[in-house]
N, C-alpha and C positions, 0 to 999 in steps of 0.2 A: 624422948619419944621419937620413933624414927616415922619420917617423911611419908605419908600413905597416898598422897594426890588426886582421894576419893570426889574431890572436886572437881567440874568440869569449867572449862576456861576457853575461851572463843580463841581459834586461833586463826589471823586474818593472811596468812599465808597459800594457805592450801584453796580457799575461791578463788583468789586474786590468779593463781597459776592456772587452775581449770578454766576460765576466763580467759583469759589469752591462747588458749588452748582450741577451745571451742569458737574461738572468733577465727580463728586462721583456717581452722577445717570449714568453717558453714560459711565465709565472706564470699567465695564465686556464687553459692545457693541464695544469698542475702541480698547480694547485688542484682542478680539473675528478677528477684522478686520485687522489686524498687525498679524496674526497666532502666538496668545499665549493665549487661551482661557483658560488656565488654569493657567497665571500668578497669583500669589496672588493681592486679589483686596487689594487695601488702608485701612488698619483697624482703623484710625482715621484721622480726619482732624481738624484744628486749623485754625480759622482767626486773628487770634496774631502768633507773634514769641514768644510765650508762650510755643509754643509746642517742642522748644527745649530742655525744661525741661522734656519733657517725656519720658517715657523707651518702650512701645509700636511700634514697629513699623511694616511694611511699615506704613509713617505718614504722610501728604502733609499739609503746612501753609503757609499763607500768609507773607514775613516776610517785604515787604515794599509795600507803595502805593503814587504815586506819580502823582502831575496833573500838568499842565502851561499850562494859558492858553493868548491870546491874543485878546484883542476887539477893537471892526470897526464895518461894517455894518455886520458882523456876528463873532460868537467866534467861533473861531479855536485854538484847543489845543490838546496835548495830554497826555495820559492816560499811567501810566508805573505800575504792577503790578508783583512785584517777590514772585516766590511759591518757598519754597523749600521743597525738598524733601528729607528721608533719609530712610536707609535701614541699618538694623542689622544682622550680621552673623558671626561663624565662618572663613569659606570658603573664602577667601581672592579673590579669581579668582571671583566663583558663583556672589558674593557682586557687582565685575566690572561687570559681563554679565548680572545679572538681571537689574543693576538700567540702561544702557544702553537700555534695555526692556521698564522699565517704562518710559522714557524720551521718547520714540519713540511713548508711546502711549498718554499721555500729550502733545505732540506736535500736534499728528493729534486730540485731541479734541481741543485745542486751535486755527488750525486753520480753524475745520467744525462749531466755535459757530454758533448759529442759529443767525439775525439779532433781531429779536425778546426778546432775552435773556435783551437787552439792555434800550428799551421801560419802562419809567416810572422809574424817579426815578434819571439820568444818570445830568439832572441838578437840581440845588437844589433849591426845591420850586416850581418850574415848569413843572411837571409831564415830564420831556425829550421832548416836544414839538418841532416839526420843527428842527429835528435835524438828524444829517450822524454821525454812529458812525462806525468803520470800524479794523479791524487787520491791522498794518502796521508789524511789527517785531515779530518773536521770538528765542532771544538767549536763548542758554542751556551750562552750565558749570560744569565741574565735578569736586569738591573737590579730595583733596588726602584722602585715605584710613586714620579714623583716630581711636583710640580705643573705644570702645562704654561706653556709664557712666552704671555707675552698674555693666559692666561683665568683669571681667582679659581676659576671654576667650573668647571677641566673636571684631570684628569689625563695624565701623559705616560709610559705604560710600551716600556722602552729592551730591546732585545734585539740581541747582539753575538754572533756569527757569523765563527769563523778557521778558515779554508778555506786545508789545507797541500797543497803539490801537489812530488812529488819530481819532479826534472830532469836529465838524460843525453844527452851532446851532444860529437861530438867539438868536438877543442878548436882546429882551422886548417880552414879550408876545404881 
């Protein structure tokens, strides 16, 4: 019997990129909205945990993606999506009071996404048809202050970000 794939299956690839996507475009509008218009924006972004190799920062990646889902008369699952983020400084204090910045403004873009963002793409093979996709959670956690790679002199404080999002989707086209 050959392979028909009339099943639909979450695939946690395509939010996780429109997500990093939509934080880079709306972070000056999100900051701007939080009264710190003048925070520095993100100067790179990573969809691997690749980007902890890098010396660049403010940096924001992807560093896990996670799906489970359950099937019946429809799928229901959800969607777990950790970014972290890091920031580089001398300033031991500044390090703690900015990335407390950043995190306030990743929070409120994470939970104004548009519903839209999600559309096409969200099951695999089946253009997201017939489907609820929704923010359930977001926790934020702060690393300890730790030395940055490359500089005797400077600090690197780590901030980790899991953005859960529940999922409803019939289960055949």
């Amino acid at each position: 019997m050959p392979f028909d794939g009339n099943n639909q299956v979450i695939d946690v690839r395509y939010p996780a990129d429109r997500i990093l996507s939509f934080v880079e475009s709306e972070f000056p509008n999100a900051a701007a909205l939080i009264g710190e218009p003048n925070l520095a924006p993100i100067a790179v972004y990573y969809r691997s945990v690749a980007g902890r190799l890098g010396t660049i920062t403010p940096c924001l990646m992807i560093t896990e993606r996670q799906g489970a889902q359950r099937f019946g008369d429809h799928i229901a699952g959800a969607i777990q999506i950790i970014l972290e983020f890091f920031i580089d400084g001398g300033d031991t204090e500044q390090l703690v009071t900015d990335v407390s910045k950043y995190a306030l403004v990743l929070e409120m873009i994470l939970a104004n996404l548009p519903f839209d963002i999600f559309k096409g793409g969200t099951m695999a093979g089946q253009e997201g048809r017939h489907q609820a996709f929704y923010l359930d959670a977001i926790e934020t956690f702060y690393d300890q202050l730790r030395g940055a790679t490359g500089n005797a002199d400077a600090y690197r404080q780590i901030l980790q970000m899991r953005a859960t999002f529940q999922v409803k989707a019939a289960p055949q086209l």
